[in-house]
N, C-alpha and C positions, 0 to 999 in steps of 0.2 A: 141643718137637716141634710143627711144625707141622701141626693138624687142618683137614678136609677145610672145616670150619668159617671158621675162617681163613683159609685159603687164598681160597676163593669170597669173602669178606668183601674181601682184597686186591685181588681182581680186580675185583670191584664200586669198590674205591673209586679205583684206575687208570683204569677206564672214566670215572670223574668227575671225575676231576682234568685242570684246564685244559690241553689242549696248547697248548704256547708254538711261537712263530715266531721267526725271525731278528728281527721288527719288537721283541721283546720285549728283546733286544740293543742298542737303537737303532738298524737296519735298517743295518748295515753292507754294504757290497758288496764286500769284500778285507780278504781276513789277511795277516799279516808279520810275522814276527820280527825281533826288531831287539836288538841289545845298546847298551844307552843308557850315558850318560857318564860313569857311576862304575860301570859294567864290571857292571850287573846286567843281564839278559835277560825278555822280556819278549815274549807276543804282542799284536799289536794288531786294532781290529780298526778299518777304514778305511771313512770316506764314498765316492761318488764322484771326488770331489776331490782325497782323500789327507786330510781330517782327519779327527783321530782321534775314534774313538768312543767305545770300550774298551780298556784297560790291562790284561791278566792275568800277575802275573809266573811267570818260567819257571822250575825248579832249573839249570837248563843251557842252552850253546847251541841252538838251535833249528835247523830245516835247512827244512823244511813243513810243511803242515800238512791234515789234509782235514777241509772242511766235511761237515756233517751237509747233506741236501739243501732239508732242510724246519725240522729244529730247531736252536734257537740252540745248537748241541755243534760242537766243533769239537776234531780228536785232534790235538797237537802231537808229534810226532817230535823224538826226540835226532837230533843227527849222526851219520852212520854211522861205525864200528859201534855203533848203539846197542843196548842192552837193555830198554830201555822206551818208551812214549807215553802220554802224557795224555789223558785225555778233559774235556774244560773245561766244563764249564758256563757259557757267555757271557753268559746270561741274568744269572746272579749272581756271576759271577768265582768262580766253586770249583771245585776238584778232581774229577769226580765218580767218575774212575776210573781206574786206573793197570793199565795193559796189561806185562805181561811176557815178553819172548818165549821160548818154551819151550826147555829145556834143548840147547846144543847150536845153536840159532840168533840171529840177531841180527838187528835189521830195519835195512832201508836208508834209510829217510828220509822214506820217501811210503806214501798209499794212496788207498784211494776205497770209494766207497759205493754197493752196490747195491739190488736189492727193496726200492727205494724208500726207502731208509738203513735197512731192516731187518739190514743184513751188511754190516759195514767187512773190506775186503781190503788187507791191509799186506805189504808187498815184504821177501823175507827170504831168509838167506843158509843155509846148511845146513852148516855149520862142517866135520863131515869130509868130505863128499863136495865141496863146492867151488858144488853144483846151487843153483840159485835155487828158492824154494820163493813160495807166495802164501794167506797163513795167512786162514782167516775165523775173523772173531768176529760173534757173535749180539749184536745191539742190546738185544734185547727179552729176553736173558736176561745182563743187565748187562757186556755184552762177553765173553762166555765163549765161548773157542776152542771151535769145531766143528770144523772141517775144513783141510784145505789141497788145494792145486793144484801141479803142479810149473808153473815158469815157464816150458819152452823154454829154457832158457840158462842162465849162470852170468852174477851179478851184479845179479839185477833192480833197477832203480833207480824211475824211476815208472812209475803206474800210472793209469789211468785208463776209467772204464766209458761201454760204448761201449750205446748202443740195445739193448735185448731184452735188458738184462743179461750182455753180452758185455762183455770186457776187453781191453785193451791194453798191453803190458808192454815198457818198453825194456829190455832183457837188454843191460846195458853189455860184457860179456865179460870184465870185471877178476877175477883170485882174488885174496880176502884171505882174511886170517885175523885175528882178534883179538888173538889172541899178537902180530902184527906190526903192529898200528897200522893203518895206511892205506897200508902198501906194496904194491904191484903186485907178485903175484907169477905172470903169465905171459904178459908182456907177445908175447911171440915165437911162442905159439901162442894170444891169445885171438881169439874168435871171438864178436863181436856182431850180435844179430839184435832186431828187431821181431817181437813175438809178439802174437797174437790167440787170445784162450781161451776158452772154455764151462764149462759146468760140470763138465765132464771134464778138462779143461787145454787145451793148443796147437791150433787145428786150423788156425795158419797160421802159419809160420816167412818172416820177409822178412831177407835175408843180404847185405851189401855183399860187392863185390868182393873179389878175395883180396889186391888189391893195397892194401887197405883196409882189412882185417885187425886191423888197431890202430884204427880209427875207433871209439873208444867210442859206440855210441847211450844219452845217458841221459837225456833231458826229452822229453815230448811233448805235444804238443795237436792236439787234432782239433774240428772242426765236422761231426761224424758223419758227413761222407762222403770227410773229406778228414783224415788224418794227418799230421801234418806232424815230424821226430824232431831233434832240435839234438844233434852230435856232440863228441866231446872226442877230439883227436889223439894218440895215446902214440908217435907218430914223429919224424924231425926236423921243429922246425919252421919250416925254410927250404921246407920243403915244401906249397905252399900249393890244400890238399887241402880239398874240398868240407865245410862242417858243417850244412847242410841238406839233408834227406833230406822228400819228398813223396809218400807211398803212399795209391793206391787199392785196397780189398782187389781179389783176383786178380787185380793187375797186379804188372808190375815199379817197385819206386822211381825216381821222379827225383831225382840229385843236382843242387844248385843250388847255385852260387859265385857270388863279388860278381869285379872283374877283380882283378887281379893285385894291381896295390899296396893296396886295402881288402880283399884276402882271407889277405896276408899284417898286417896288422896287425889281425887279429883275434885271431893268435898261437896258433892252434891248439886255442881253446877255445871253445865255446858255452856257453851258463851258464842262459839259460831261453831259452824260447820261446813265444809265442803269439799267437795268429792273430783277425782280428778284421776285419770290411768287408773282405772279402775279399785280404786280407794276412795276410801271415806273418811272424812280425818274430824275430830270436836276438840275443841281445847277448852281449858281450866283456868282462867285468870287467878283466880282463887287456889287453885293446887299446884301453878305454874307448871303446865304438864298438858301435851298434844298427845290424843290417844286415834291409833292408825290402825284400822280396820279394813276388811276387802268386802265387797258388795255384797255376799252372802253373810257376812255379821261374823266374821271371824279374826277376832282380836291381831293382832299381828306385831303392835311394840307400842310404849310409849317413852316421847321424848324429852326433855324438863326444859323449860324456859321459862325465869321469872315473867309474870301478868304476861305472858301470851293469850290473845284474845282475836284478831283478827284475822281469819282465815278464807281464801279463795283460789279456785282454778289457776294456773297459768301454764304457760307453753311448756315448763319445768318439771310439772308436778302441780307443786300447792306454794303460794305466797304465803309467807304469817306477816303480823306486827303485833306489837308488845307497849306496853304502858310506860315501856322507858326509851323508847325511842328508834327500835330496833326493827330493822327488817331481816327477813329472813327465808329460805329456799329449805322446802320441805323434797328431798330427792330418794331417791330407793339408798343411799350412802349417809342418811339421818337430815340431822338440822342444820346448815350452816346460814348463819349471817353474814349480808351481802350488803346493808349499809347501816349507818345511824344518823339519827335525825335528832336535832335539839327541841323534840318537842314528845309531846305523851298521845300516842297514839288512840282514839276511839277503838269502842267496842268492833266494828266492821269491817274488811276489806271488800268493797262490789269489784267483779271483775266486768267490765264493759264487753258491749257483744255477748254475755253469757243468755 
């Protein structure tokens, strides 16, 4: 049993013990997951450049991951449907905690960190009602579920916190169910929206057109006054239907398209997105193809890279990485590649500190 003795004794020796930095990690600025070439998995964690810093390996695929803001932790997400996430210790590559999601839900793949990474918020699915839920876990009381929020929508996918501890949530609109794997099951009435939450939940629902209906929203990034959402199409897709979406809060979104022939060879999917010198960039795993946009939704080039998919901020511009191993610098001079790596890059790049 622990006495009051003890306790105060912990708390004295917490207050003493060194807090660590990212710099203690070897100052990485980007996480990724990656499945390397004897088919083990692994997150990394990335210089500016794309070399590598740290190796932590994974029990499973990887999908993303969210930095801690200030310490070297960083939660790795299963693929959806997942039931768990890790909490890493980067500092020393170990486990430091294993998150479970509670009976009945399942998490989608992302979260974020608010009060200053005192509360990780992980994107979760609510198994019989269909609802997106948004779980917190308490930092400082070794990740232990406190609370939750409803999302605004079915299917929250990421998440991201916005200034004053506000949130941001793409509500893809897809139902699944666990029993079913990854099938879509409502494709014909889902309804995707952008949502903005407090500590109450929603207090701002943003909704594409009806004709738009299947436009799944599920990545975002913002430069806190600008939103910007990468969509995924569940319609035909000879149909060549807008995957950038650009909101200011209490406005309406602009939809932004590249022309015809580079908006059809995007193929209907968006994969990440992010925004950086005042650009907005989505890539196409599927169309092998970064489409580069300015904050007012005006197309400006796109560039071809086989399964490019992982997109983020940096000092440069924009990081990519690619399915074949590739890193790469996104600059106002195009695309150049800046290292390769013997292993297949995940869907994400996070930049740390963002």
């Amino acid at each position: 049993m622990t006495t009051r003795r003890t306790f105060l004794a912990s708390l004295l020796a917490s207050a003493a013990a060194p807090r660590l930095s990212w710099a203690d990690a070897g100052g990485p600025t980007h996480l990724a997951a990656a499945r390397e070439a004897d088919g083990a998995y692994a997150l990394f964690g990335l210089a500016a450049d794309g070399a590598d810093i740290f190796r932590i390996p994974l029990p499973g695929r990887g999908h993303a991951a969210a930095a801690h803001p200030t310490a070297p932790e960083a939660v790795a997400f299963a693929r959806r449907p997942g039931t768990f996430a890790l909490v890493i210790d980067c500092a020393n590559g170990t486990v430091a905690h294993r998150l479970t999601a509670p009976e009945g839900r399942h998490f989608y793949g992302h979260g974020a960190f608010i009060e200053g990474g005192d509360i990780l918020c992980t994107t979760e699915n609510e198994i019989e009602t269909g609802q997106g839920r948004i779980g917190l876990w308490s930092r400082r009381a070794g990740y232990r579920r406190i609370g939750e929020l409803a999302s605004g929508g079915i299917g929250p996918h990421e998440i991201l916190a916005l200034p004053g501890d506000r949130l941001v949530v793409a509500n893809g609109g897809i139902l699944t169910h666990p029993d079913r794997g990854r099938d879509k099951l409502n494709l014909d009435t889902m309804r995707p929206n952008l949502a903005y939450l407090d500590d109450s939940g929603p207090v701002e629902l943003v909704e594409l057109p009806e004709e738009l209906h299947q436009n799944s929203i599920r990545h975002i990034a913002t430069d806190g006054e600008v939103t910007g959402f990468a969509m995924q199409w569940q319609g035909d897709l000879s149909d060549p239907v807008p995957l950038l979406g650009l909101h200011r809060r209490g406005e309406a979104p602009v939809l932004a398209s590249a022309g015809l022939v580079d908006q059809l060879a995007m193929q209907g999917y968006a994969g990440s997105i992010a925004m950086a010198g005042g650009r907005v960039g989505i890539t196409s795993p599927r169309g092998g193809c970064l489409h580069l946009f300015d904050k007012a939704g005006n197309f400006q080039e796109s560039l071809s890279r086989s399964d490019i998919c992982g997109l983020a901020a940096a000092p440069a511009g924009l990081l990519a990485t690619d399915g074949l191993g590739g890193i790469l610098t996104v600059t106002d001079q195009g695309l150049t590649p800046t290292r390769k790596a013997p292993r297949a890059w995940d869907n994400h790049l996070v930049r740390i500190g963002a």
